[in-house]
N, C-alpha and C positions, 0 to 999 in steps of 0.2 A: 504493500500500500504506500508504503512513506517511498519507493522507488519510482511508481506511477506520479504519484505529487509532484515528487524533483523534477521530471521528466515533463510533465506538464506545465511548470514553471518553466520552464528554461525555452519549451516551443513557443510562449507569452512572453516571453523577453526577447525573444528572435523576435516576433511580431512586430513587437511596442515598436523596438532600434529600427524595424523597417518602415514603419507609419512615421517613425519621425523623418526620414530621411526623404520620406516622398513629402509631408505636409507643408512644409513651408511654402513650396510652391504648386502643390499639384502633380507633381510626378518627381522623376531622378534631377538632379542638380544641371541642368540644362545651359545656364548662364550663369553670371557673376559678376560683382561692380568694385571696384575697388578705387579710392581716391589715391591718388600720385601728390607727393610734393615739389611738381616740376610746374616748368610755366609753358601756357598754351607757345607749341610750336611756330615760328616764326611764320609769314606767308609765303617764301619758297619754298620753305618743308610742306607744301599745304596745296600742292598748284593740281596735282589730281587725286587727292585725298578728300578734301573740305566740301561740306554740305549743310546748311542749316533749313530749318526751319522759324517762321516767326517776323517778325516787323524790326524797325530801327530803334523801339522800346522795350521790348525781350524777344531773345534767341535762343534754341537750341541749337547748338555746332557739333560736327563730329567728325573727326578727322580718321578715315581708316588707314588701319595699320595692314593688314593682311587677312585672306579670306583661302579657309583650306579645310573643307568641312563645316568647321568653326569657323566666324570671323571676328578679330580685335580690334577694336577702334578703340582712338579718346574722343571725348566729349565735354562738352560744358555748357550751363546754362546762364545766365545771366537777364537781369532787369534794368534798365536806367533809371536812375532815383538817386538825382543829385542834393538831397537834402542832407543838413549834415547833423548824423546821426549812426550810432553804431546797431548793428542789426547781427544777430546769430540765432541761427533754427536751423532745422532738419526741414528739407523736402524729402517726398516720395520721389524715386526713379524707378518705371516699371516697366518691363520686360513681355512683349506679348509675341506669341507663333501662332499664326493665325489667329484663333481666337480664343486661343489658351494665354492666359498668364501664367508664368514659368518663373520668373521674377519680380518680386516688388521690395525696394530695398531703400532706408532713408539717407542721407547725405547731408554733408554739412551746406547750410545756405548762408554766407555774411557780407558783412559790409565796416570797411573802417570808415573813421570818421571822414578824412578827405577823400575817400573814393567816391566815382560818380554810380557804381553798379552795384549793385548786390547779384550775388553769383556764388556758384558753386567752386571748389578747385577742379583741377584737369582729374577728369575720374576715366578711370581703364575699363574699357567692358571687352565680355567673352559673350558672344551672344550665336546662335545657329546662324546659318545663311537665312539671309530673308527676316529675320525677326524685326519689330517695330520697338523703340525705344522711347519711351514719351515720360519729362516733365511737365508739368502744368500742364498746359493748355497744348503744348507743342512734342510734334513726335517728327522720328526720322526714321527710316526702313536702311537696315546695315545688310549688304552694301550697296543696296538698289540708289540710295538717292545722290551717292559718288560718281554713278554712273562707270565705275571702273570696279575692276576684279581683280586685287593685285595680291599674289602669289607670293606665300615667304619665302627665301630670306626677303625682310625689309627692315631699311635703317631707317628712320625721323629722329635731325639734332634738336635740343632742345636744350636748356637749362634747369638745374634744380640739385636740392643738395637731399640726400640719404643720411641720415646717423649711423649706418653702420652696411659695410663693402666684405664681399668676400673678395681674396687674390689669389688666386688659381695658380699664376704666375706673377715673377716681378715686372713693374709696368702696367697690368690690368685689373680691376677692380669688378666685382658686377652683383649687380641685386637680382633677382629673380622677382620678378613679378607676378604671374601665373605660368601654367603650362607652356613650354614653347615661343614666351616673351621675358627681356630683360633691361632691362640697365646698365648700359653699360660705360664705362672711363679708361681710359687708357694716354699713354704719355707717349709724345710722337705720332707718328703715322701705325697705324696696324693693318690687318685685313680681314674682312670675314670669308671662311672659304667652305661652303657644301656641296659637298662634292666635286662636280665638275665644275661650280658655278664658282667664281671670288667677286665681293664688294672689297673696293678701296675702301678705307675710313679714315679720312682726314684727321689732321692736327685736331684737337679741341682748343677751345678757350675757357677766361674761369669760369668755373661751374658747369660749364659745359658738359654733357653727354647726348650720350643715343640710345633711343629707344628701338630696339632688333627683337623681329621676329626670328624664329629659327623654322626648317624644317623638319617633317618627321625626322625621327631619327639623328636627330642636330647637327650643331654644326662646328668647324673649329675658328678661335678666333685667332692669330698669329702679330706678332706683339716684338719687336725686335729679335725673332728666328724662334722665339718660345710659345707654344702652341698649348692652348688651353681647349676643351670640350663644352660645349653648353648643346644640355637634353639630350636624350637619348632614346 
């Protein structure tokens, strides 16, 4: 009897861990949002990537990174509201596939005193092909509304500082951001190389990094002749 019991608890506790895993959205973990402390990508990093949605008084933007099953874009939203006044809340950011919701997730929304915007920081999404992305009022379809379909490896420079770098090798640094996307720093010239394919990746400047897709299977990055792995 007390064998049956255990046994019966333990198929109830397999359960419960499985209803949690599907609950929050609806089914298996499908998407993901995460804020960055880097600053929106410059507009040449941005010339077939950028898409918004919205008016000259709020926007949603999304700049894709690469689209390979999954696709990872950054994003940001913002309001103009030049009153001066300091503002911090949480918006919703929600995630839909067709007409599932798969993600809904809150973010920081502020404003310092001399700024003219209140807005979100640059936030990373994982979202399927095709999926809609919508703050407030405004939504963008990743990566239908880029009108491009770009293929990792992909590098976007950008600025921003991390608290803490792994170094694989001397010379490079790199955060991991989700599956298959990074952070990366390096000193000098390096290169990214998959496969058969190599990116150059120029000098940086301060604070300067790149944000690099990788693909399957990853890729090496090469750093004055010392070669480091990202994914696998």
């Amino acid at each position: 009897m007390i064998r049956t019991v255990a046994i019966v608890l333990v198929v109830v506790a397999a359960l419960l861990l499985i209803a949690l895993t599907y609950s929050s959205v609806g089914g298996p973990e499908k998407a993901d949002v995460e804020e960055l402390p880097v600053a929106w990508p410059p507009a040449e990093e941005l010339l077939t990537r950028w898409c918004s949605s919205g008016s000259r008084s709020a926007s949603v933007e999304a700049a894709l990174i690469s689209c390979d099953g999954e696709c990872y874009a950054l994003l940001r939203y913002w309001v103009f509201f030049p009153a001066d006044v300091e503002i911090r809340k949480e918006i919703p950011v929600k995630i839909t596939e067709g007409s599932e919701v798969i993600l809904e997730k809150n973010v920081t929304f502020f404003k310092r005193l001399m700024d003219m915007y209140v807005h979100t920081p640059v936030l990373l999404l994982r979202v399927p092909e095709g999926a809609a992305v919508s703050v407030a009022n405004e939504s963008v379809e990743i990566p239908g509304c880029s009108e491009h379909r770009l293929v990792p490896p992909q590098v976007i420079y950008t600025k921003g500082i991390f608290a803490s770098w792994k170094q694989p090798v001397e010379g490079l640094k790199y955060v991991q951001l989700m599956d298959g996307v990074y952070a990366l720093n390096w000193t000098g010239t390096a290169k990214l190389s998959c496969g058969t394919l190599s990116i150059s990746l120029r000098e940086l400047g301060k604070n300067e990094l790149a944000i690099v897709s990788v693909k399957r299977g990853g890729c090496d990055v090469v750093v004055g002749g010392r070669r480091a792995h990202l994914g696998g």
